[in-house]
N, C-alpha and C positions, 0 to 999 in steps of 0.2 A: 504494500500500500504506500501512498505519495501524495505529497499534500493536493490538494484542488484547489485549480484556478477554475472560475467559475463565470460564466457567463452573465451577465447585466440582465436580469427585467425590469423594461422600463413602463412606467403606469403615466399615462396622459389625466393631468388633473385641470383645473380652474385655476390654480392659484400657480401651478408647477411656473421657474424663472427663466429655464432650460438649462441650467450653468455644466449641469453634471454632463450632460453627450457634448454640449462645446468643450469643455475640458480633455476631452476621452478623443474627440474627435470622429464622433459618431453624427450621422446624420439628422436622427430622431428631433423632432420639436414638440414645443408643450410639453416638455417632460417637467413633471414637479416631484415624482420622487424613481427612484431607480430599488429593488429589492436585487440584493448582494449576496445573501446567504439565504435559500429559503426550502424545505421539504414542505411546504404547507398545501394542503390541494388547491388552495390558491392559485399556486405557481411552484414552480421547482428549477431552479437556476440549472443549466447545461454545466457538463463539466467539458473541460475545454481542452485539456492536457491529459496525456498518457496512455494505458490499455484501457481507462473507460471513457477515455473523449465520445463525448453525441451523445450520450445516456445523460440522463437528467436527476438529482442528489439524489431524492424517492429511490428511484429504483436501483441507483448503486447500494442505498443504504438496505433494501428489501433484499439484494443479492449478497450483500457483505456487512449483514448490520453488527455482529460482534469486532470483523477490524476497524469498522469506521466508528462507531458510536462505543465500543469497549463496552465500562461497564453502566454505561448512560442506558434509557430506557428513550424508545423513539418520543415519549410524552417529554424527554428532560431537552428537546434540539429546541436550536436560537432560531430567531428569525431577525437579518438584521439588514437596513435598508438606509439608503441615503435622502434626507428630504430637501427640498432646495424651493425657498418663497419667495413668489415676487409682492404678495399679501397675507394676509392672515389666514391661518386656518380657519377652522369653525372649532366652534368653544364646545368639548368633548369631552368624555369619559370613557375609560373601558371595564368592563366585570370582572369579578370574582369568579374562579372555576367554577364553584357549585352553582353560583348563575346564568353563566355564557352554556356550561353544559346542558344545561333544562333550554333554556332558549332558544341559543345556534349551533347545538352540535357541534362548541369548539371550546379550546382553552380559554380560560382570562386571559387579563395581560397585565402587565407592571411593564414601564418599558424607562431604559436609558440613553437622554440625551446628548452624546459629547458636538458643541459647538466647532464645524470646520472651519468657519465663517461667516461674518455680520458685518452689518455695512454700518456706521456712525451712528449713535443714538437708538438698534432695533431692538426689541424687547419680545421678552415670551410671556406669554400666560402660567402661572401654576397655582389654584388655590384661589378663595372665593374670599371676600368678604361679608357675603350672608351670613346671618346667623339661623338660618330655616331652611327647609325644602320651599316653603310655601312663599318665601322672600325668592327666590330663587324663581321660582314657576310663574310669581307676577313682574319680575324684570324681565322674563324670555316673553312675557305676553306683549310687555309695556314696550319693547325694543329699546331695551338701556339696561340689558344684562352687562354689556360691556362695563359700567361702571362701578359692578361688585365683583369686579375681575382685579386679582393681585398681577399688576405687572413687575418683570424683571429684566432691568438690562444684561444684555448680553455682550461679550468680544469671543473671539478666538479663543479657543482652548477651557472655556466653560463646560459645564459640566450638571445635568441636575436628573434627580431620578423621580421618575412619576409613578404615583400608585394608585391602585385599581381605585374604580369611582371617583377620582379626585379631576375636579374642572381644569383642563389645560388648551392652549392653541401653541401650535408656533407661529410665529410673526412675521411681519414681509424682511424682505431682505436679510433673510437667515439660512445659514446652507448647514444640518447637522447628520448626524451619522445614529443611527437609532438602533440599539440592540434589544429585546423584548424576547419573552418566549414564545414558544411556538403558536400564534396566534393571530385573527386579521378581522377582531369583531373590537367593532369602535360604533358609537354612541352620539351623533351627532343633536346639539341641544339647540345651537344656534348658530346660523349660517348670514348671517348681515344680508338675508333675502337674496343670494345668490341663484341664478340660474346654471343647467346643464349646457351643453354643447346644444342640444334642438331646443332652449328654451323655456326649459320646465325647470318648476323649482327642485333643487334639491331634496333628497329625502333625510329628514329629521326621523329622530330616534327617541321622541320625550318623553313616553312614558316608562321605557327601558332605562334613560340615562338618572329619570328622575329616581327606579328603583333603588341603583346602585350607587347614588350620589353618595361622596365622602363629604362631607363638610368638613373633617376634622382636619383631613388631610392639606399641607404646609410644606410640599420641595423648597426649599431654599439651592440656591445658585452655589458651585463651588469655582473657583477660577483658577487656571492653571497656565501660566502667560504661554502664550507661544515660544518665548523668546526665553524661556527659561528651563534648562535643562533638567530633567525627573530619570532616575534610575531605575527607580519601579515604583509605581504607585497604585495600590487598592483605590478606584474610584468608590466603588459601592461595592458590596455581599448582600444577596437577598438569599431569603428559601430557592433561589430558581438556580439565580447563578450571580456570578464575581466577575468584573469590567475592571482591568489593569491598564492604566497608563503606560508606556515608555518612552523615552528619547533612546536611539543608537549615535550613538557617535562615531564610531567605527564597526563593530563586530559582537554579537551578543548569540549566547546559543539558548534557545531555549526549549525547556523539556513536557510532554504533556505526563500528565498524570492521571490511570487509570480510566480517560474521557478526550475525546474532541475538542479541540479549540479552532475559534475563528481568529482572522489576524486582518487588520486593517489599519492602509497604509492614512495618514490626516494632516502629514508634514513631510516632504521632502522626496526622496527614492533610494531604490536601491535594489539588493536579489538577496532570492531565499537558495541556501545550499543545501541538501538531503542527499545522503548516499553520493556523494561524486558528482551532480547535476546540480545546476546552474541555474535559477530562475531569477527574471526580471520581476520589479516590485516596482510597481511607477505609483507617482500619485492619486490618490483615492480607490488604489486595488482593493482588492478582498478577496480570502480562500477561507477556504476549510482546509485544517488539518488533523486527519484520520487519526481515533487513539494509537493505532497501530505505528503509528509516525511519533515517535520516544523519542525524536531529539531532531532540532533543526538549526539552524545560523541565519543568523539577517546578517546583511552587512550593507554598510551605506551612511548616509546621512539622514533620518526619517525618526519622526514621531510615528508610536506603530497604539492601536487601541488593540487589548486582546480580550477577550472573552474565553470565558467556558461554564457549564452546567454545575450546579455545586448539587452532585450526588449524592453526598452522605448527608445532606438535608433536605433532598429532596421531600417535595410533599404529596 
């Protein structure tokens, strides 16, 4: 087994800025978010490289799920996607398993934000200033939810982790990298009366998003300058999984442990070495790599985010 390069799916949205395929040098327009790592029936990212290139993760993972997922269960895989605003999202929540299970036949989500980029002054959503559902339900009516909305600026190399039912958007001119588990059921509450591509409104989620509303819930912003060098850094640990920082400077080898890890490139380039072979790592890449892959090398110049599934607390 070797690590995966992995094919881009891109999702055409309302709000998408296109930055990601201009960067990449892809043709594709209206793109507002690209999914990077994903088995979800959703979608399932092409692998790109090696004896399983044209096979899509799903079904390397259905062919080979002990070397690639080790000892992960297919319920503990990431789902992780790049999003890129030219405007706001729409002001959102997502479930609790035991929720989204009875509802959509899927996982909850909890998902982690790291900031690739934001243009002067762009701010996100996390967290309400209501003190009720029913404060909440007459601002989405009254159309001035927006201002029981907690805003937070953003720069480069921010960092904030959102959890289930808790009100968040990303904001226009923000380009971030979103790790979450394996999941694609979101909750839309309020849409600033946005229409579709043929003209029709949006579909809102209110009674669903009203069930699962957190009030309690408070992401606070963590900042980690671009411009400043991290050896290793724990962003967050949940029940699902654990988001690491690093800087490379030169050369770092890193080991997985008993599970899969994703790796993505958010600062600079460089290549991954396995067994003898050489692989190119350019800006905003992303792979999986297979538990069965013990040991790998960056080498380069690059801020790299890592993920992996935290097993032994699995829920």
């Amino acid at each position: 087994m070797y690590p995966f390069m992995l094919k881009p799916m891109y999702d055409q949205t309302v709000w998408g800025r296109n930055r990601i395929p201009e960067i990449r040098g892809d043709k594709e327009r209206g793109i507002g978010a690209s999914w990077e790592v994903s088995a979800h029936p959703y979608g399932s990212n092409i692998i790109l490289n090696g004896e399983l290139k044209g096979m899509n993760l799903q079904e390397a993972i259905d062919a080979h799920e002990k070397e690639i997922l080790g000892k992960a269960a297919k319920h503990d895989l990431l789902r992780c996607a790049i999003s890129d605003a030219k405007e706001g999202l729409s002001i959102q929540n997502h479930p609790t398993d035991e929720y989204a299970l009875v509802h959509d036949n899927d996982l909850g989500k909890t998902e982690s934000w790291y900031v690739i980029d934001a243009m002067p002054g762009a701010t996100l959503i996390a967290g309400t200033n209501a003190k009720s559902k029913e404060e909440v339900l007459k601002a989405i009516e009254n159309k001035d939810i927006v201002y029981k909305m907690k805003y937070h600026p953003v720069r480069p190399g921010d960092f904030i982790q959102i959890e289930s039912g808790e009100l968040h958007a990303l904001g226009g001119g923000i380009t971030i990298l979103e790790i979450a588990n394996n999941s694609n059921v979101t909750y839309r509450l309020y849409d600033y009366e946005r229409t579709d591509a043929d003209g029709n409104p949006r579909q809102l989620h209110l009674k669903k998003g009203m069930d699962i509303l957190n009030l309690e819930a408070a992401s606070e912003v963590i900042h980690h300058p671009i411009d400043q060098r991290y050896e290793k850094e724990v962003l967050v640990s949940t029940p699902r999984y654990t988001v690491e920082l690093m800087d490379i400077e030169k050369e770092k080898t890193l080991y997985n442990e008993d599970c899969f890890s994703v790796l993505h490139v958010v600062r600079g380039s460089g290549s991954l070495l396995f067994e003898g072979e050489e692989m190119e790592l350019k800006y905003l890449q992303s792979l999986l790599v297979p538990a069965a892959c013990k040991e790998i090398t960056i080498k380069g110049d690059m801020r790299i985010i890592r993920a992996y599934p935290n097993i032994k607390k699995g829920e």
